[in-house]
C-alpha positions as CSV (number, residue, x, y, z in Angstrom):
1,X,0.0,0.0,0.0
2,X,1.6,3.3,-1.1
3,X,1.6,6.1,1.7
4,X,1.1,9.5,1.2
5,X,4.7,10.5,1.4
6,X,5.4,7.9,-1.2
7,X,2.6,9.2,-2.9
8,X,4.5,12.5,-2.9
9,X,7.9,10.8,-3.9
10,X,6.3,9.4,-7.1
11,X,4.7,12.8,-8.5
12,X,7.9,14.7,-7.4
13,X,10.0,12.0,-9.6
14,X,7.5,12.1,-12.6
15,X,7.7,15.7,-12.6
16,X,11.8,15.7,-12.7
17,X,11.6,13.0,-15.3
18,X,9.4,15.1,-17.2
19,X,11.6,17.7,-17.5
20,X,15.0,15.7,-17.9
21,X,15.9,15.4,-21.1
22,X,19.2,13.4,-20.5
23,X,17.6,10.7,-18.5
24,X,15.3,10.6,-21.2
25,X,17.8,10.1,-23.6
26,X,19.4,7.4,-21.0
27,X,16.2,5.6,-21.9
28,X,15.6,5.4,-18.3
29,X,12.7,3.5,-17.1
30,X,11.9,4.5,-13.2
31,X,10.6,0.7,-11.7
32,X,10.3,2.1,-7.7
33,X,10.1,5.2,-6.1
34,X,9.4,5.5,-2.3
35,X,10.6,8.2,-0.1
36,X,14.5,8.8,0.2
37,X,14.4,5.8,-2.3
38,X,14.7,4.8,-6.3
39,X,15.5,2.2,-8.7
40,X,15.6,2.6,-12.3
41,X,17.0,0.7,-15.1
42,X,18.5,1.5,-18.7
43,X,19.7,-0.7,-21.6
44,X,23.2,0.4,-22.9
45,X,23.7,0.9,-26.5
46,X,25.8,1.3,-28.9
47,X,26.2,5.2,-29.3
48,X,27.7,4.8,-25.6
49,X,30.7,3.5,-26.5
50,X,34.4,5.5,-26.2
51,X,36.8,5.9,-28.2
52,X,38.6,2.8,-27.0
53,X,35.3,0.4,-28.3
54,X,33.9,0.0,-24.4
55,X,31.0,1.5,-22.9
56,X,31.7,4.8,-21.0
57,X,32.3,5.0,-17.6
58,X,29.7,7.8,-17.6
59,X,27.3,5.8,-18.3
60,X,26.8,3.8,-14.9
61,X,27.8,7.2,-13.8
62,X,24.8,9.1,-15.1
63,X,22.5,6.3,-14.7
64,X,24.0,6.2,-10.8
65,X,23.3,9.8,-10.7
66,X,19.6,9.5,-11.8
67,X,18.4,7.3,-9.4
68,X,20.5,9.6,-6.8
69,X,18.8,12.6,-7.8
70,X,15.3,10.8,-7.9
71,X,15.9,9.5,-4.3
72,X,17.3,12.9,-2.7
73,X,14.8,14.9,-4.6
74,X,11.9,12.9,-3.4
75,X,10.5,14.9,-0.7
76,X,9.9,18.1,-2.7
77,X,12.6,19.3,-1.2
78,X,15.0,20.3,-3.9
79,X,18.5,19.0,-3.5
80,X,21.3,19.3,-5.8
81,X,24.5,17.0,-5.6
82,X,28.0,18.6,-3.0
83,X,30.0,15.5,-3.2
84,X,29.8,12.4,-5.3
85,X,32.4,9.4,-6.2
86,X,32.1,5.8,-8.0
87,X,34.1,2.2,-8.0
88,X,33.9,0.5,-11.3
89,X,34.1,-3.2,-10.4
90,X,33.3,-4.3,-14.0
91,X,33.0,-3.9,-17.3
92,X,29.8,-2.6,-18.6
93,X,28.4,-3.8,-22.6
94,X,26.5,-3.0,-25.2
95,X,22.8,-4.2,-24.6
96,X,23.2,-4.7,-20.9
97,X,20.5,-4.1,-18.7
98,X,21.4,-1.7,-15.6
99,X,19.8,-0.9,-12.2
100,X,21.1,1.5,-10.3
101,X,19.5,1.5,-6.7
102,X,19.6,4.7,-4.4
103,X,19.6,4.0,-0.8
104,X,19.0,6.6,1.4
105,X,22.4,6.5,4.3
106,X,21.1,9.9,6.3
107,X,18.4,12.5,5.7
108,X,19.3,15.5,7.2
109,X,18.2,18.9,7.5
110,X,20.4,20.4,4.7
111,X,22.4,17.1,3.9
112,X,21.5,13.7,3.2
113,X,24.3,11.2,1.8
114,X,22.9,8.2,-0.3
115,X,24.7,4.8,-1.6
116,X,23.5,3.6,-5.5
117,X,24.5,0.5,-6.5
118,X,24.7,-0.2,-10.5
119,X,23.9,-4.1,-11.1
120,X,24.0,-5.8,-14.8
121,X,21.4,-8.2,-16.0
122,X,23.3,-11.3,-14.2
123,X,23.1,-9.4,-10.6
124,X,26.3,-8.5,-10.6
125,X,27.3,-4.8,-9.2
126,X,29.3,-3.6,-11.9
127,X,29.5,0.3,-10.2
128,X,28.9,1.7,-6.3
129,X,28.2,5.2,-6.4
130,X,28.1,7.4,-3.1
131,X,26.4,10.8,-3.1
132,X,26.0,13.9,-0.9
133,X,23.2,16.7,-1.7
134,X,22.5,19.6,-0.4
135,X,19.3,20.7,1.0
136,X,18.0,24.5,-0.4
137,X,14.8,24.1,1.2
138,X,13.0,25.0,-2.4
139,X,10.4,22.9,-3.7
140,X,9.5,21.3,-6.9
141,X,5.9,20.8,-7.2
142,X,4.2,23.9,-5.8
């Protein structure tokens, strides 16, 4: 049963996603939003390759950074990123399937720090992302 602040973490992550047009270009797909939380998933193809024939490490970047803006975000309070870093622990292909899950770590007042791990197809974490926002206490859906 969805709650009311999940409720509010849904329409505040289909209004972002509205309005992003390089998520949208991702392809993301958002599967779960709940409050201080989000997963969403992307297929990778073949335009997001570099110059050395493999898929760019900014791809499981962005796609990390997604699902970290959707979860931060998700409160209608809007929060843009301070401080963010990323393992690669394997190689990402053409026509994998990502998920990148954002797990809220602390929610504070003008802070919050949040974990996203990027998993293939097979389950296996291929990217752990960690993210600070910061709090300015605007909102997104009036």
């Amino acid at each position: 049963m969805q709650t009311d602040k999940d409720k509010l973490a849904q329409d505040v992550v289909n209004k972002m996603m509205l309005d992003d047009r390089f998520s949208q270009w991702l392809g993301i797909q958002v599967m779960e939003i709940r409050e201080g939380y989000s997963r969403i998933k992307m297929t990778v193809r073949p335009e997001m390759l570099n110059g050395l024939g493999i898929v760019h490490g900014g791809v499981a970047f962005s796609l990390a950074d997604s699902a970290f803006a959707f979860a931060c975000n998700n409160r209608n309070n809007l929060s843009v990123a301070l401080d963010t870093s990323i393992n690669f622990i394997k190689p990402v292909h053409v026509d994998d399937v990502l998920m990148a899950e954002a797990t809220e770590i602390h929610n504070g007042k003008t802070t919050g720090l949040y974990q996203i791990r990027v998993m293939n197809q097979h389950d296996h974490l291929v990217a752990l992302f960690k993210g600070t926002c910061f709090r300015t206490g605007k909102t997104l859906l009036h």
